[in-house]
N, C-alpha and C positions, 0 to 999 in steps of 0.2 A: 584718288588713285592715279598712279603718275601711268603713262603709256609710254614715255619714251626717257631714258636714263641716255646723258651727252657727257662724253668722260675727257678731259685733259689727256695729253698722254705722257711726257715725262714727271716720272718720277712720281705718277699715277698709275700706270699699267707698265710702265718700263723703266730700268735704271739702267746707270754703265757701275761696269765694277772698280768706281774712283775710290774708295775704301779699302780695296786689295792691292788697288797698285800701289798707292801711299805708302801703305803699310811696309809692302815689297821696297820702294825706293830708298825708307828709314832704314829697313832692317839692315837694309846692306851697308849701310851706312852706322849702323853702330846703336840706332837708335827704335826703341819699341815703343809701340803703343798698340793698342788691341783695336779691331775694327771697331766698336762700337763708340770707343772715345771718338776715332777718323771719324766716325760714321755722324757725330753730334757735333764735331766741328765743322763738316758742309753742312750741316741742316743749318747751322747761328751765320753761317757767312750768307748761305741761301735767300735766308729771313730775312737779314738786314741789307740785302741788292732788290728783294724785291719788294720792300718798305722806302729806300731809303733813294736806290737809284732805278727807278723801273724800266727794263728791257737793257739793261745794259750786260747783264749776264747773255741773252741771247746773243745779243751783236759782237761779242769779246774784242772789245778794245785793247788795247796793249797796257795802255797806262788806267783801264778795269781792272784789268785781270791782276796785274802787278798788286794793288790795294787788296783785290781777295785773297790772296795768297799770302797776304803782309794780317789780315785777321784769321787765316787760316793756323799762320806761324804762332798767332796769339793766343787762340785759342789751345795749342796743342802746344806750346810754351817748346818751339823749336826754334831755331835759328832760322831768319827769314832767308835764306840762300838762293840765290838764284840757278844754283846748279841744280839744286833738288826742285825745285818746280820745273827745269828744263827736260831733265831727267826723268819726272813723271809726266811728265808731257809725250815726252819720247817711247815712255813706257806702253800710256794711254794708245797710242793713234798702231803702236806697233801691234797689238791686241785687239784694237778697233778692226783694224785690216786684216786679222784673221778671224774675224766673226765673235770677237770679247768687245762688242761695242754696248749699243744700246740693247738688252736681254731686257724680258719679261720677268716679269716679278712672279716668284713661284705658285702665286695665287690667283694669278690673272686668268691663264683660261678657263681653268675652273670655273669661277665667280663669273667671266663673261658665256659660258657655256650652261649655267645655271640661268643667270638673268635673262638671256636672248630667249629662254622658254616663255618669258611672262612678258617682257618687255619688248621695244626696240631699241637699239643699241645704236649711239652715234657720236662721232670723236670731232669735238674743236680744241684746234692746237696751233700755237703760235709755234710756226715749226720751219727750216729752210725745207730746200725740193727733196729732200732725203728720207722726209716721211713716208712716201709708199714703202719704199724700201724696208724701212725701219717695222711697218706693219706688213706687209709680206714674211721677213725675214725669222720672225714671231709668228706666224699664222692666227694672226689678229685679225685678218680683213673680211672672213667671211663673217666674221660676231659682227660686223659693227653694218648698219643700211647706209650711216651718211658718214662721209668723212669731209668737214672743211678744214681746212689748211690755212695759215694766214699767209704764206708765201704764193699759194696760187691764187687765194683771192684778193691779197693787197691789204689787207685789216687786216691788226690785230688786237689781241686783248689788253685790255677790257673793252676799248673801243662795242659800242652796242650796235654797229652793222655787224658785226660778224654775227653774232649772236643770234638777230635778226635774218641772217642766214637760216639760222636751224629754226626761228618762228616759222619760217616760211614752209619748212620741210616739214613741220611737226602739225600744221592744220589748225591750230587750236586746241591742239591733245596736249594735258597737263606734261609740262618736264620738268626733271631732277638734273642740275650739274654737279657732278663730282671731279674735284681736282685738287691741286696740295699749293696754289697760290691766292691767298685771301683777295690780294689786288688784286689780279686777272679776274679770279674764275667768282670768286663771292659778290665783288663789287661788279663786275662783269653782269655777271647773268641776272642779280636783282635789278637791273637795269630794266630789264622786258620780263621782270616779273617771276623768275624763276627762283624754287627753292635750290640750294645747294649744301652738299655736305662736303667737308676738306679731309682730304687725307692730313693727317700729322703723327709723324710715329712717336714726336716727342709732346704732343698733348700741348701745342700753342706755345710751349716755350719763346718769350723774344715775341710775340704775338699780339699783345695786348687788345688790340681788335677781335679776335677768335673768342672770347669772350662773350658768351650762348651763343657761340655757333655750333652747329653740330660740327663733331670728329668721328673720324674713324681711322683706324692703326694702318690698314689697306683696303682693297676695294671688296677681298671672302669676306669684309663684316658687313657690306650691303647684304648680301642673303641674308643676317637675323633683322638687320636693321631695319629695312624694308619690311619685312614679316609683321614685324610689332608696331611699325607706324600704319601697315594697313590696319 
C-alpha cells in the first residue's frame, strides 16, 4: 500500500491552453483544424523531444524550438511559416500575462482533494522559479506536503538525487510517481525503486517503451486505479 503519491506537474496537473491559441492563430489565417487534431500534434512533437532530445524543450533553444514547430507543421500538414509560430508566440505570452498561462486540469483538484484523504501528496518537477507561482495560482499548494523543484535544488530529472530528495522526505514509506514523461519520471523514479504510472491521453502513441507500463488518460483515474490495485 503506497503512503505517499509524488506527481510531475506539467501537463500532469497543469496544461497551458496551446491548443486554443493555435487553433485561434490558423483560423485567422484562413486555416482549421479542431483541437484535438492541435492537441495530437503537441503530444507526437512532445514524445519525440523527450525521447530523442531530453531537456531541450525546457531550456527553448532558438534553433529547438524552430525544429518543433518545423514537426508541428508536419504533423498538421501546414505551412511551416514563421509568422504563425511568431504569432502564436505573441498570442501565448499575451494570455499567459493575464492569467491564460499555466491552468489546472479540470480534474486535478478534485483527484488531489480525494487522494490527500488517503495519502500524502508530493510534487517533483523540473521547473524554472515560476513554479510556486504556478501552484499558488491553481490552489495546488495546500494538497501537496513536499514540493521539490529542479531549479531550487540544482537537479533535475531523471537524474536520481532529485528523487532521493523525496526518499529522504518519505522515510521508507512505499511511493507512487505519476507523470506524462517516460524519460524523466518512469526511468527517473525506478531508479530508487519506485513504482510509477504515466499519464498519456493518447495511450503510448510514438512510445514504444510504455509498453506494460501502466497509463492513465489524467490523474481522476488514480481514484479507481488506486482502488483496484489495493
Amino acid at each position: 500500500m503506497y503512503s505517499w503519491l509524488w506527481f510531475d506537474l506539467g501537463y500532469t496537473l497543469v496544461k497551458t491552453p496551446r491548443e486554443e491559441n493555435l487553433r485561434d492563430v490558423l483560423a485567422r489565417r484562413g486555416t482549421t483544424r479542431d483541437a484535438e487534431h492541435i492537441r495530437r500534434a503537441f503530444y507526437l512533437a512532445d514524445k519525440f523531444y523527450m525521447r530523442e532530445r531530453p531537456g531541450e524543450l525546457a531550456h527553448k533553444s532558438e534553433r529547438g524550438m524552430a525544429h518543433y514547430f518545423e514537426r508541428l507543421s508536419d504533423t498538421l500538414e501546414i505551412d511551416n511559416d514563421r509568422a504563425i509560430w511568431r504569432e502564436f508566440g505573441e498570442l501565448s505570452h499575451r494570455r499567459a500575462e493575464s492569467g491564460e498561462g499555466w491552468v489546472a486540469f479540470s480534474e486535478t483538484i478534485g483527484a488531489l482533494s480525494s487522494l490527500s484523504d488517503r495519502y500524502k501528496l508530493g510534487l517533483i518537477s523540473n521547473w524554472d522559479l515560476s513554479a510556486r507561482q504556478v501552484l499558488a495560482r491553481n490552489a495546488l499548494e495546500p494538497y501537496l506536503s513536499e514540493v521539490i523543484v529542479s531549479s531550487e535544488v540544482g537537479i533535475e530529472k531523471p537524474d536520481r538525487r532529485i528523487f532521493e530528495l523525496a526518499v529522504a522526505t518519505a522515510r521508507g514509506e512505499k511511493c507512487l510517481y505519476v507523470g506524462d514523461n517516460y524519460y524523466d519520471d518512469y526511468v527517473g523514479s525506478a531508479q530508487v525503486g519506485w513504482d510509477c504510472v504515466i499519464v498519456d491521453p493518447f495511450n503510448g502513441e510514438g512510445i514504444p517503451e510504455l509498453t506494460g507500463v501502466p497509463i492513465i488518460h489524467g490523474v481522476g483515474e488514480l481514484l479507481t486505479q488506486l482502488t483496484i490495485d489495493s
